[in-house]
C-alpha positions as CSV (number, residue, x, y, z in Angstrom):
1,X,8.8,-20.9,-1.7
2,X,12.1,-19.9,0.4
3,X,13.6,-16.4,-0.6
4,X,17.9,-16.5,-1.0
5,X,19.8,-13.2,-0.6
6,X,19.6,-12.9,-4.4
7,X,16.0,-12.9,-4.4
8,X,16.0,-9.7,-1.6
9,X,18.3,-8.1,-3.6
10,X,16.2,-8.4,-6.5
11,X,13.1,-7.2,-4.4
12,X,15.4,-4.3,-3.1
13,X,16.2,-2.8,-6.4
14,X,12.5,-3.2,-7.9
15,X,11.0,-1.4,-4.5
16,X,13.4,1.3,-5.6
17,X,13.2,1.3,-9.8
18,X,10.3,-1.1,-11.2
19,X,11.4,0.2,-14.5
20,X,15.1,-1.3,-14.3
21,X,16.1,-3.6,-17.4
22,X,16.5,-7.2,-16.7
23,X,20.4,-6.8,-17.5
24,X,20.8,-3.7,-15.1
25,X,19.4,-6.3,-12.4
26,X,21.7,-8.9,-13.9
27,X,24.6,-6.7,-12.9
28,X,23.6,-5.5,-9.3
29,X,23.5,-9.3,-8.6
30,X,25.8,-10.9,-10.8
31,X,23.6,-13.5,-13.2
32,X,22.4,-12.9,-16.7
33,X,19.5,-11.8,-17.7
34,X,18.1,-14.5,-18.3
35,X,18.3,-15.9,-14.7
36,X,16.9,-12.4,-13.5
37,X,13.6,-13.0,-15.7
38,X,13.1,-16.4,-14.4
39,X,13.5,-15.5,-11.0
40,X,11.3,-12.3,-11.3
41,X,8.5,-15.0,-13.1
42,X,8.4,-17.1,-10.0
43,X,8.7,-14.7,-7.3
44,X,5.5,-12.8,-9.3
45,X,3.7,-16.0,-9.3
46,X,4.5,-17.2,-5.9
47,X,2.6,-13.7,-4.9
48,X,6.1,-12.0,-3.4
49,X,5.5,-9.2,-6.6
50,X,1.6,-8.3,-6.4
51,X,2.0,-5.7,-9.4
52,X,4.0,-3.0,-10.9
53,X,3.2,0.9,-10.7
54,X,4.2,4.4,-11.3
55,X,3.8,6.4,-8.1
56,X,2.7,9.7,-8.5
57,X,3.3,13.2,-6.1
58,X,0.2,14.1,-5.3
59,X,0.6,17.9,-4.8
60,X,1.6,18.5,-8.4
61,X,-1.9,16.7,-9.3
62,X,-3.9,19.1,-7.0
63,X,-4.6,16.7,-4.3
64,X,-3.4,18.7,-1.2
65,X,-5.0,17.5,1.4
66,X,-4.4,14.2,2.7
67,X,-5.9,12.8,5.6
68,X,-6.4,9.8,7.8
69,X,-9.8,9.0,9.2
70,X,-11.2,6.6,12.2
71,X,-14.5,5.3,11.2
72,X,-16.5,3.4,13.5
73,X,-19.6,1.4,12.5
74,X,-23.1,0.9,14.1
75,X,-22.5,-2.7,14.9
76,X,-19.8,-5.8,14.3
77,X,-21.6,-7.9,11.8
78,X,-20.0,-9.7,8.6
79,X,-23.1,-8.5,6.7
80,X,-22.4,-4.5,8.1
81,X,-18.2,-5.1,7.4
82,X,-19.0,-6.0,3.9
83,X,-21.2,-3.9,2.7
84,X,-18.4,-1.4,4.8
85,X,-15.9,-2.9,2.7
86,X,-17.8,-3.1,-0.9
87,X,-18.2,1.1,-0.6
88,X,-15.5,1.8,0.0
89,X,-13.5,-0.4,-2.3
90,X,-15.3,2.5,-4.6
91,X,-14.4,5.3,-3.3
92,X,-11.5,6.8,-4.9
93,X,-10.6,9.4,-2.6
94,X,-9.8,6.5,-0.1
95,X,-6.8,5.1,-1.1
96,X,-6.3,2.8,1.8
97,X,-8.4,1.2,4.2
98,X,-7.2,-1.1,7.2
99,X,-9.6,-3.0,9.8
100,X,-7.8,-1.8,13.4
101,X,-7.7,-3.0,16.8
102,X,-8.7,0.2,19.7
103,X,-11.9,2.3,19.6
104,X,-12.5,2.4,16.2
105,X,-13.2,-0.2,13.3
106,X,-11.4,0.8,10.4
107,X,-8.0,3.5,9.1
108,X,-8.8,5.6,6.0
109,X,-6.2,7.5,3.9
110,X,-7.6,9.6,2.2
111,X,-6.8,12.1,-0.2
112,X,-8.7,15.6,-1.6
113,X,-7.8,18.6,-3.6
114,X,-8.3,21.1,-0.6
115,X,-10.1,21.4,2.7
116,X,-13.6,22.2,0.9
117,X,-13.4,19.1,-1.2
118,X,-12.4,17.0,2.3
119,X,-15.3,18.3,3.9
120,X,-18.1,17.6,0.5
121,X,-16.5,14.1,0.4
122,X,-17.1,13.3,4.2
123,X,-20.7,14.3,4.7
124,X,-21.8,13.6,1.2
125,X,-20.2,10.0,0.5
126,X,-18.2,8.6,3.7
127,X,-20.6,9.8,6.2
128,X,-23.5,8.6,4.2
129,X,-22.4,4.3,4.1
130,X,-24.9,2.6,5.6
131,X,-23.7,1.9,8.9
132,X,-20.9,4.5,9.4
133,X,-21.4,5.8,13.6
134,X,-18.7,8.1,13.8
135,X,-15.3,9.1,12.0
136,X,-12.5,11.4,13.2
137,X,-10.2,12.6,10.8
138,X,-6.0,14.2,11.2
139,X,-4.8,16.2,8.3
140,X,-1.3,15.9,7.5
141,X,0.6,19.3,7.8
142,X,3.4,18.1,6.7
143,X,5.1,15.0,4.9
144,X,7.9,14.0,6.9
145,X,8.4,10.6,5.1
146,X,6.9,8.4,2.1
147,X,7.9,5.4,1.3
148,X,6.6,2.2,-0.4
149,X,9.9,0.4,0.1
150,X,9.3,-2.5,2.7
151,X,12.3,-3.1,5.0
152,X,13.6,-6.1,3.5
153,X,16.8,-6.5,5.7
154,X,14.4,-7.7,9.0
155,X,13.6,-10.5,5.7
156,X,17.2,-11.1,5.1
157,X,17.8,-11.5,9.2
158,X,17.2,-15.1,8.7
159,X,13.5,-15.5,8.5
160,X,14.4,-17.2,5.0
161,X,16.1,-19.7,3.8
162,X,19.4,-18.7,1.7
163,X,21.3,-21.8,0.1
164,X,24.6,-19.6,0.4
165,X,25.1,-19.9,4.3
């Protein structure tokens, strides 16, 4: 499935407000409604939407400290990476994780209600995955910028295919 500049525009204002009403979209791009629902059906089920969710600050929930760790693992082996990958997936402290290129296997975020939580979580439930060597963790200071938005205009500089060109 191609994208057209309506589409973008579409994704644009949902990265922004996934609460907006089908007719408020409707109006930012000039089709009813009903055309906006039918387009957001087929770019959810063509995988361009994966889901819909509230984001949350996490300071006002308690969670202060957030982090990003380098874990490396004993050895590369698919059976070591998924078992890697299964214990994490339930951890809920880690709410990203990323295989990387460089000295280290994988890129945790990870989030904890203070520095003495951080600490319990790494040596009692990171640290303890079979096959974790060594991690090495930054703690934000400070939140410069957050943003879930994905820079849609490199999409829109013709790495698509828009009918109205």
């Amino acid at each position: 499935m191609s994208l057209d500049r309506i589409d973008l525009q579409l994704l644009a204002a949902l990265q922004q407000d996934s609460r907006i009403t089908n007719p408020a979209l409707g109006e930012q791009v000039h089709l009813s409604a009903s055309q906006v629902s039918r387009r957001l059906q087929r770019l959810e089920q063509s995988g361009f939407i994966e889901r819909h969710v509230t984001l949350l600050r996490p300071a006002r929930l308690g969670l202060t400290v957030i982090a990003y760790t380098r874990v490396s693992i004993e050895q590369s082996g698919e059976a070591l990476n998924e078992n890697f990958h299964r214990e994490v997936a339930l951890l809920p402290e880690v709410l990203e994780c990323y295989s990387v290129t460089g000295p280290y296997d994988y890129l945790l975020r990870i989030v904890a209600t203070d520095l003495a939580a951080f600490s319990d979580f790494m040596w009692n439930r990171l640290m303890r995955v079979p096959g974790v060597r060594n991690v090495e963790s930054s703690v934000v200071l400070q939140e410069i910028k957050r943003t879930t938005e994905l820079p849609l205009k490199q999409v829109s500089a013709g790495r698509f295919s828009d009918p109205e060109r």
